[in-house]
N, C-alpha and C positions, 0 to 999 in steps of 0.2 A: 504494500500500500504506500505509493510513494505521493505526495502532495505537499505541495509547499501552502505555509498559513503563514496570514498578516493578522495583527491582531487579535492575538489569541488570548486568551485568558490564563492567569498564572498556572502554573503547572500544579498537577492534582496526582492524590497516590492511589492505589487499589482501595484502599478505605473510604475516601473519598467517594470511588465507584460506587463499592457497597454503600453509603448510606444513601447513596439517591437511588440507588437500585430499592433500599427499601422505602423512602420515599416513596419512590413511584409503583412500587407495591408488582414489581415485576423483574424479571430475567434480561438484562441487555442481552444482546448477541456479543460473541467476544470479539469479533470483526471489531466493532463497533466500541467496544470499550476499552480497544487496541487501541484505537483511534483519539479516541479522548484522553489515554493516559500521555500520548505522541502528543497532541495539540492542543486540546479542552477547546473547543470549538474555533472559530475563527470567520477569518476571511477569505476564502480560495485564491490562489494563482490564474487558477483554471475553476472557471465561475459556470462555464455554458454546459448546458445538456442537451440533447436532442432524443426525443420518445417518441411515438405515435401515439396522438389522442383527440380521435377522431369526433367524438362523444364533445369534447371539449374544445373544436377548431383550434387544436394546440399542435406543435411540431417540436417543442421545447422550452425552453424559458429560461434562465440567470440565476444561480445563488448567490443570494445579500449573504449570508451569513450562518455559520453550521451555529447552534446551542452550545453552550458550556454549562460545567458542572459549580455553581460560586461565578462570583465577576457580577456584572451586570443582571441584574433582576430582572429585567425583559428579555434578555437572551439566557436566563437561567433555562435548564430543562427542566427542573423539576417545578419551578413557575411557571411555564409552559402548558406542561401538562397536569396540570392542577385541575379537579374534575369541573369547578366554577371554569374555566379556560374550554375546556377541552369537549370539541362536540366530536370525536372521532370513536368508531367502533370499537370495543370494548378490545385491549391490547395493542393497540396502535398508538403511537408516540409522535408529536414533532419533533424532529431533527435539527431543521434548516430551516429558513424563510427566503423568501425568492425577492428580488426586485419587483414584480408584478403581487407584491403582497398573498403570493399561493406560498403552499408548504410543501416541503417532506418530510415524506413521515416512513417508519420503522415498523415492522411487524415482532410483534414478542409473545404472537398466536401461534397454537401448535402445530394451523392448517399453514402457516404462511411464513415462520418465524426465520428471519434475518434478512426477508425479502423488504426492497426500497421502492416507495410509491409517489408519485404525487399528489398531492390533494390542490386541488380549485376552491378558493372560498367561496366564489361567488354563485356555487350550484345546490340547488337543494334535491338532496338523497332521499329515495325515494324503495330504492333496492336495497339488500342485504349485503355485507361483506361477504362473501361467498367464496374464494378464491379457489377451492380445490373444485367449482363447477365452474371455475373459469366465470364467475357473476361478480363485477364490484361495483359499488355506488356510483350515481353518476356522473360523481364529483372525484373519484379516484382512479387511476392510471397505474399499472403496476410499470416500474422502468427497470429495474434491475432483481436477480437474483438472493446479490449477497448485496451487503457494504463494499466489499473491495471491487464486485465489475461496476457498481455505482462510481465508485471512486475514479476506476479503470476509464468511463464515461464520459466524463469531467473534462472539455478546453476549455483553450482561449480560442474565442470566434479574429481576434486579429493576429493569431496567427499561418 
């Protein structure tokens, strides 16, 4: 998982992980908590993504910014995903926020878990998360596997 981060939040230990893992009353992926012990959220290098989301006349969109564990209270994760915050199916997490104020989000579901999604705010769900019948809301995009082909994913559009 190689990515360069700007403004990252101070650096955090396994402990750290665990108490927002309990926090958040869930399982990271370890991809993913690889990730944040490497960076604690930030600002990408390599911001652009490209998906198919046809549902949502979308082809991709920009990461403003991954979540950290501490640092800032709006970019916390565990702020974040505070159940007052969080209108996402039950196991699904924000990650990131987009320039177009959409998210990603993280699966920590047993049908779906370590898989990277996007969500649209601006759509109202009206379907179930469903993913092993290939069914998701109409507000979510599944884009990657893991954290790391998510990562894998990830330019710069000027380059």
């Amino acid at each position: 998982m190689s990515l360069i981060m700007t403004l990252s939040e101070k650096n955090i230990s396994v402990e750290d992980v665990n108490n927002a893992e309990e926090k958040l009353a869930l399982k990271l992926p370890e991809l993913y908590k690889l990730f944040l012990l490497q960076n604690n959220g930030g600002v990408p290098e390599k911001y652009a993504i490209d998906f198919q989301a046809k549902k949502l006349r979308l082809q991709g969109d920009d990461i403003k910014i991954f979540f950290s564990i501490g640092g800032k209270v709006t970019n916390d994760i565990t702020f974040k995903n505070k159940p007052i915050n969080n209108s996402l199916p039950q196991g699904l997490i924000y990650i990131a926020n987009t320039h177009s104020s959409n998210f990603i989000i993280l699966s920590t579901r047993e049908d779906s878990y370590g898989q990277v999604f996007y969500k649209d705010h601006e759509f109202e769900d009206k379907s179930p998360f469903d993913p092993i019948n290939n069914q998701l809301p109409e507000s979510i995009v599944k884009i990657a596997d893991d954290f790391d082909e998510f990562i894998a994913k990830l330019y710069d559009p000027d380059e």
